[in-house]
N, C-alpha and C positions, 0 to 999 in steps of 0.2 A: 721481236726476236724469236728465233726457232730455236725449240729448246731440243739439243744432241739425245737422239733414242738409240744411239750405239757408241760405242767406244771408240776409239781411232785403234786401237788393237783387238776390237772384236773380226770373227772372218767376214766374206765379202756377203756371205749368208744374211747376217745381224745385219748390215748395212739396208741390204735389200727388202728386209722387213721392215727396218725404220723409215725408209720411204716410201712404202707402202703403208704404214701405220699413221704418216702423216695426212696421207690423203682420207684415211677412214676418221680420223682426228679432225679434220674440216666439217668434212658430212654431219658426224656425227654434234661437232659443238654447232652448228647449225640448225639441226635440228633442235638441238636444248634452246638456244634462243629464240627459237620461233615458235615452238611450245611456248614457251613462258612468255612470249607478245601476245600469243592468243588465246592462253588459257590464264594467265595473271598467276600471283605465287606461287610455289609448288617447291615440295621435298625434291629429293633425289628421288625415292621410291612414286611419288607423283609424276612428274618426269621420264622417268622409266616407262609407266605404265603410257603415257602420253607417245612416245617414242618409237616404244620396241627395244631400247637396248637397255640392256643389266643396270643395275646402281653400282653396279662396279663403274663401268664405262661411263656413264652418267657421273660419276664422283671424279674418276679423274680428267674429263673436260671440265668440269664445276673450274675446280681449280685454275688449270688455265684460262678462263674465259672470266674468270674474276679479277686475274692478273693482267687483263688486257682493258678493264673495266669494261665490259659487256654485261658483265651482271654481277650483281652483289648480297649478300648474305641479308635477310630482314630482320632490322634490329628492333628488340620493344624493351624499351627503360634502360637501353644500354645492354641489352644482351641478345646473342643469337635466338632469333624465334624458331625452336625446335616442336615439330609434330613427328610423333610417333619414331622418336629417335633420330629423325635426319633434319640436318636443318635446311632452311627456308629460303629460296631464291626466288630473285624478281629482276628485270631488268632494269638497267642504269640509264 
């Protein structure tokens, strides 16, 4: 499922961004996963620096590519394994 980056009452501007946002939203969750095949767990800020792109953009593919189960948060004793503030992904 494609999740709406515009409104149906935003202008035709917003619309036109959101389908351009989706395409950099491919690349980019792309790149996260194939980082993380080839370099094994990694933060957002790990990721990032693997990448090129922010831990912004990096945090919000996490998200969706977690909802798609591409990758998942690493858990120890039942809880998220956080380094240095971000937590910890690994593929599914």
């Amino acid at each position: 499922m494609i999740e709406p980056r515009a409104r149906s009452t935003d202008p035709h501007t917003s619309h036109a961004a959101a389908m351009r946002a989706r395409n950099f939203a491919d690349t980019h969750a792309n790149r996260i996963v194939e980082a993380l095949k080839e370099h094994g767990r990694m933060s957002a800020q790990g990721i990032a620096g693997m990448t090129g792109l922010s831990v912004e953009q990096v945090d919000r593919r996490t998200v969706e590519l977690q909802r798609k189960g591409l990758i998942a948060v690493v858990q120890l004793d039942g809880r998220d394994l956080v380094w240095s503030g971000y937590r910890v992904w690994e593929t599914c």
